[in-house]
C-alpha positions as a printed Julia matrix, in Angstrom:
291×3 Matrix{Float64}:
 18.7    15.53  -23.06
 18.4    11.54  -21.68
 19.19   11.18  -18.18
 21.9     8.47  -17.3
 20.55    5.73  -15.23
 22.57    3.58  -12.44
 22.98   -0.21  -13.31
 21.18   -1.63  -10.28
 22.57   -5.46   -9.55
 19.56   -7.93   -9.24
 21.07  -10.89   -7.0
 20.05  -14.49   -8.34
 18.21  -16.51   -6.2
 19.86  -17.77   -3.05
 19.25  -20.52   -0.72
 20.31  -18.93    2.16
 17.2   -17.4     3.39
 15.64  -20.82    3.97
 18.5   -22.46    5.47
 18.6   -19.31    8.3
 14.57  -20.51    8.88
 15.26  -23.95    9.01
 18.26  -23.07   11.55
 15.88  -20.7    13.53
 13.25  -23.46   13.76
 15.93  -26.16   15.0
 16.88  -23.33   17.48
 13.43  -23.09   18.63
 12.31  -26.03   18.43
 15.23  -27.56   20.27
 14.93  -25.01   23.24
 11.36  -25.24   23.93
 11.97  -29.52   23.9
 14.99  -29.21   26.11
 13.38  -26.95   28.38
 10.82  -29.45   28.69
 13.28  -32.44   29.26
 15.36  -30.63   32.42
 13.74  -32.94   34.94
 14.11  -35.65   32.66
 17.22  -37.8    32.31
 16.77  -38.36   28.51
 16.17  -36.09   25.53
 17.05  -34.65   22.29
 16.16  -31.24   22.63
 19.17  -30.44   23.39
 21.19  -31.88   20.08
 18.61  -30.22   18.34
 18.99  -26.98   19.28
 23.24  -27.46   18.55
 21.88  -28.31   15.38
 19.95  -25.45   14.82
 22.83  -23.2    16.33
 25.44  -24.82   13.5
 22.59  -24.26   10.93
 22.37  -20.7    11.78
 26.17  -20.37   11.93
 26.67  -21.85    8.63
 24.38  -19.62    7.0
 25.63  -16.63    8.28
 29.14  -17.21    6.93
 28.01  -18.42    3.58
 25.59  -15.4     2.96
 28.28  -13.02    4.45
 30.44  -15.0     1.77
 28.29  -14.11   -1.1
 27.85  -10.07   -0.19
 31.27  -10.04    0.01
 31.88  -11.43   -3.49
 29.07   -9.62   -5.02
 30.58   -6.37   -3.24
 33.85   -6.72   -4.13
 33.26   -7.79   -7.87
 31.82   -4.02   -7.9
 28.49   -5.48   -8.7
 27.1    -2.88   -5.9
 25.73    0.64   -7.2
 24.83    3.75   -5.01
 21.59    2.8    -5.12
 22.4    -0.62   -3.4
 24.6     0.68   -1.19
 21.2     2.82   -0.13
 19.25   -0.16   -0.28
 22.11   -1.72    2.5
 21.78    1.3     4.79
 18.0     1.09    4.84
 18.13   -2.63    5.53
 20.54   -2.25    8.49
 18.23    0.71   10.1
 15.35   -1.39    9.95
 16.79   -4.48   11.05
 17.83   -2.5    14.13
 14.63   -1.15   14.7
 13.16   -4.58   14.55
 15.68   -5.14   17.04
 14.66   -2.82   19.23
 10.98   -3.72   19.04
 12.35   -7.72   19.61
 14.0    -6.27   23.12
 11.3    -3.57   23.82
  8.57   -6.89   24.37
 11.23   -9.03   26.5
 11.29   -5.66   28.78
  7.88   -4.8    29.06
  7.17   -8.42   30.03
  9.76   -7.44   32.83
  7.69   -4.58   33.93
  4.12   -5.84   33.31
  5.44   -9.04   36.07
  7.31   -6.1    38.58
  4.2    -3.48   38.18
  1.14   -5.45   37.74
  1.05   -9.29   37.75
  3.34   -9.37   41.5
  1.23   -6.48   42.99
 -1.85   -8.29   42.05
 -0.71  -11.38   43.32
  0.04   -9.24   46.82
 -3.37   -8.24   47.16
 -3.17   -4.89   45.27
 -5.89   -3.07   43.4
 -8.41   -3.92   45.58
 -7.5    -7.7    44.62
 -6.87   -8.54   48.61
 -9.88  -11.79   48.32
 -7.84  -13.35   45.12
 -4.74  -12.91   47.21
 -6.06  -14.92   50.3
 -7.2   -17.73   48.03
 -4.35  -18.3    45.61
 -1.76  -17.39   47.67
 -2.47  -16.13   51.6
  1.56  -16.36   52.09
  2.72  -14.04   49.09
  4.63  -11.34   49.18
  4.85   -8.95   46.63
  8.25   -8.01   46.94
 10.8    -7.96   43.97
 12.85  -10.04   42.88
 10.51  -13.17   44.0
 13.22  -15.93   45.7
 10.04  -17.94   46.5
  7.82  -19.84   43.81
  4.23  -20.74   44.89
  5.57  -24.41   44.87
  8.32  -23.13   47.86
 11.15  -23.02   45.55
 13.65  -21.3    46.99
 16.19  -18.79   45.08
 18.74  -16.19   44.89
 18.51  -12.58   43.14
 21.59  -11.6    41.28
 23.07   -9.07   42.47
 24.57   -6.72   40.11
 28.47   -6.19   41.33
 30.95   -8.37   40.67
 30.49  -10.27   37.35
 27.25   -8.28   35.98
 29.47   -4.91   36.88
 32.77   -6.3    35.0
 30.89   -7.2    32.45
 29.39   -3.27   31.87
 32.75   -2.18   31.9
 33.85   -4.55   29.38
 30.91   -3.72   27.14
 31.26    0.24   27.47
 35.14   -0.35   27.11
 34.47   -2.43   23.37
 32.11    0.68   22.45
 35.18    3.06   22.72
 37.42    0.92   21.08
 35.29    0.38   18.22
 35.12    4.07   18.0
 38.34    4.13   17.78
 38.52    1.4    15.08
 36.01    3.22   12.75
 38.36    6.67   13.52
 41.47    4.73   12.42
 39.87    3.32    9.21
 38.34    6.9     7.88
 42.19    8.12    8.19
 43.4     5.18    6.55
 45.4     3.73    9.46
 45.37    0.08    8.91
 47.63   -1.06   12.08
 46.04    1.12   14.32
 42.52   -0.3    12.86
 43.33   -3.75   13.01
 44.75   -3.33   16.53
 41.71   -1.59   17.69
 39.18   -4.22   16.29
 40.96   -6.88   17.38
 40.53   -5.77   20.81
 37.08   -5.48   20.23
 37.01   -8.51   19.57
 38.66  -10.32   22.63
 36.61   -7.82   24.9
 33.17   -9.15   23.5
 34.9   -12.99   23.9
 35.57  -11.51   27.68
 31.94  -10.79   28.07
 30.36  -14.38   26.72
 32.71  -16.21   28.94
 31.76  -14.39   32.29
 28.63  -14.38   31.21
 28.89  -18.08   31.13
 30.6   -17.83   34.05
 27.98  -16.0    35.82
 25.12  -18.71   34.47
 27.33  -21.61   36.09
 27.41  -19.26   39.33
 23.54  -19.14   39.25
 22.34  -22.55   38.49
 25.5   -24.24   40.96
 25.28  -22.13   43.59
 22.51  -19.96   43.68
 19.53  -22.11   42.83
 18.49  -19.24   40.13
 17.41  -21.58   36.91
 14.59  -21.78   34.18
 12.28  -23.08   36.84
 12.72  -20.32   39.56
  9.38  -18.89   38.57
  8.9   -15.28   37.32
 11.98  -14.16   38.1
 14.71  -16.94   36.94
 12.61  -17.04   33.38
 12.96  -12.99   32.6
 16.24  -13.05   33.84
 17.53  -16.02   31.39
 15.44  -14.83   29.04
 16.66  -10.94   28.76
 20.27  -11.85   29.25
 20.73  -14.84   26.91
 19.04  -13.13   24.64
 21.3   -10.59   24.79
 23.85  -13.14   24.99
 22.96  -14.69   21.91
 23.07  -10.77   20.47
 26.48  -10.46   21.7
 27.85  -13.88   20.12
 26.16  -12.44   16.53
 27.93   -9.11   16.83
 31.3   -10.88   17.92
 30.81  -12.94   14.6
 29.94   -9.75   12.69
 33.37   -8.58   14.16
 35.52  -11.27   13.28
 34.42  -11.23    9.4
 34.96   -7.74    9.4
 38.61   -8.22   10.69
 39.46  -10.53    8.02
 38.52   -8.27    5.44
 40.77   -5.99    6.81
 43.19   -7.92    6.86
 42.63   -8.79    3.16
 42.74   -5.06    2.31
 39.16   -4.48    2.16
 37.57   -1.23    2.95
 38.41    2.77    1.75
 37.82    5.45    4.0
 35.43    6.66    1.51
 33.65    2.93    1.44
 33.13    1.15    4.37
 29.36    0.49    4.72
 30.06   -3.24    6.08
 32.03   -1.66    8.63
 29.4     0.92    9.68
 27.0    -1.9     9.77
 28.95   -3.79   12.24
 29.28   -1.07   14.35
 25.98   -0.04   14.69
 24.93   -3.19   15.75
 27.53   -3.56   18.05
 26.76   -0.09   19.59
 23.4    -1.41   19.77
 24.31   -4.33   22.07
 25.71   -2.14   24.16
 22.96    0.22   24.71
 20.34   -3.0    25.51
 23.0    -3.63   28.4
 22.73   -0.77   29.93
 19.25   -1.15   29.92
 19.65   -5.16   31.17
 22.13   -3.59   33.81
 19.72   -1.36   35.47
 16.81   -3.18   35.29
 17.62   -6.53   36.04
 20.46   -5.81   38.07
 20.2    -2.64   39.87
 16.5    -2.25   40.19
């Protein structure tokens, strides 16, 4: 007896792997060079990292472009669709590692580099010659150059924004509900509010940055404290603005009569991810925030 075999679809070669690295370079790149220029009243950095961000957005909705075509051209065999789910796990997990350094950064500056500093561990001689006037007291609204700051607090913005988050979780929920019973209004309605409730979140958030840097004094240069607080929330941010993309795409397939109840791994895909997000924020929320 010969055993049947699946068909497993080989894509060609594609260019868009190198065009997300050259956009991820611009992106870096660009930061690190407008960083560099804030005190300065001249500088590309800052084109260059739009650059990079159009880069990145361009080859996101030309790969996206060619999955879809490839998946709905039937190309796609169990096996691949296998292939997808192990590719989504991992990219999550990588993720999750990306996130997990960002916080323990966080806690190695609360824990060990600000007690040091404040004469812990038996370090009370370093602390009288670096810095006799530090206090090791978190968040740090004073630089060693006498920079003065703000903390955050976490209610008003930071709060709305948790409920928005937690609120998009449930409606997505409700999305993925509507779509295995084959309820296309209800889904539609459901992702669309997804949609406009992770939109809600990036323009607080943007909000809350123009808050911080107007009226606060909390920027990139407010030591220890302003750089792990831009850099776990944008990041996050940036997160955010990918899953909202991921969203969109996945409510214009809809609307083009994509998806089955029986296969909807895109879908799943998107929602993990975005379910994701939402977990790092609770974790930004309490840390950052609260604590």
């Amino acid at each position: 007896m010969t055993s049947k075999h699946e068909n497993y679809y080989v894509p060609a070669q594609s260019a868009w792997p190198i065009i997300g690295a050259i956009g991820l370079f611009l992106i870096a790149f660009g930061a690190g060079s407008y960083i560099q220029e804030l005190n300065s009243d001249s500088g590309i950095g800052g084109y260059i990292l739009l650059a990079g961000i159009a880069v990145i957005l361009f080859m996101i909705f030309g790969w996206f472009r060619t999955v879809i075509m490839e998946s709905m051209a039937g190309l796609y065999s169990k096996q691949m669709d296998r292939s997808f789910r192990q590719g989504m796990s991992w990219f999550i997990f990588s993720e999750v590692m990306f996130f997990a350094a960002f916080f323990g950064a966080l806690f190695y500056a609360r824990m060990i580099a600000v007690p040091w500093l404040g004469g812990g561990s038996n370090n009370a001689m370093t602390h009288e010659v670096l810095w006799p006037s530090f206090q090791a007291i978190w968040p740090l609204e004073i630089t060693p150059d006498g920079t003065q700051t703000q903390a955050m607090g976490w209610q008003g913005l930071p709060l709305y924004n948790t409920i928005i988050l937690l609120t998009s979780s449930i409606t997505l929920h409700f999305a993925h509900v509507s779509l295995e019973k084959s309820k296309r209004t209800a889904l539609t309605l459901w992702l669309g509010l997804t949609i406009l409730l992770g939109l809600a979140f990036l323009i607080l958030q943007a909000e809350e940055y123009v808050h911080a840097y107007q009226e606060m004094g909390l920027t990139l240069t407010s030591g220890i404290y302003g750089n792990t607080f831009y850099l776990l929330t944008g990041f996050h941010g940036m997160h955010v603005t990918l899953g909202t993309i991921f969203l969109f795409v996945l409510l214009l397939r809809i609307i083009k009569g994509h998806f089955t109840p029986d296969k909807h791994f895109a879908f799943q895909a998107g929602s993990w991810y975005w379910h994701f997000v939402d977990v790092v924020w609770l974790g930004l929320f309490l840390f950052v925030y609260v604590l």
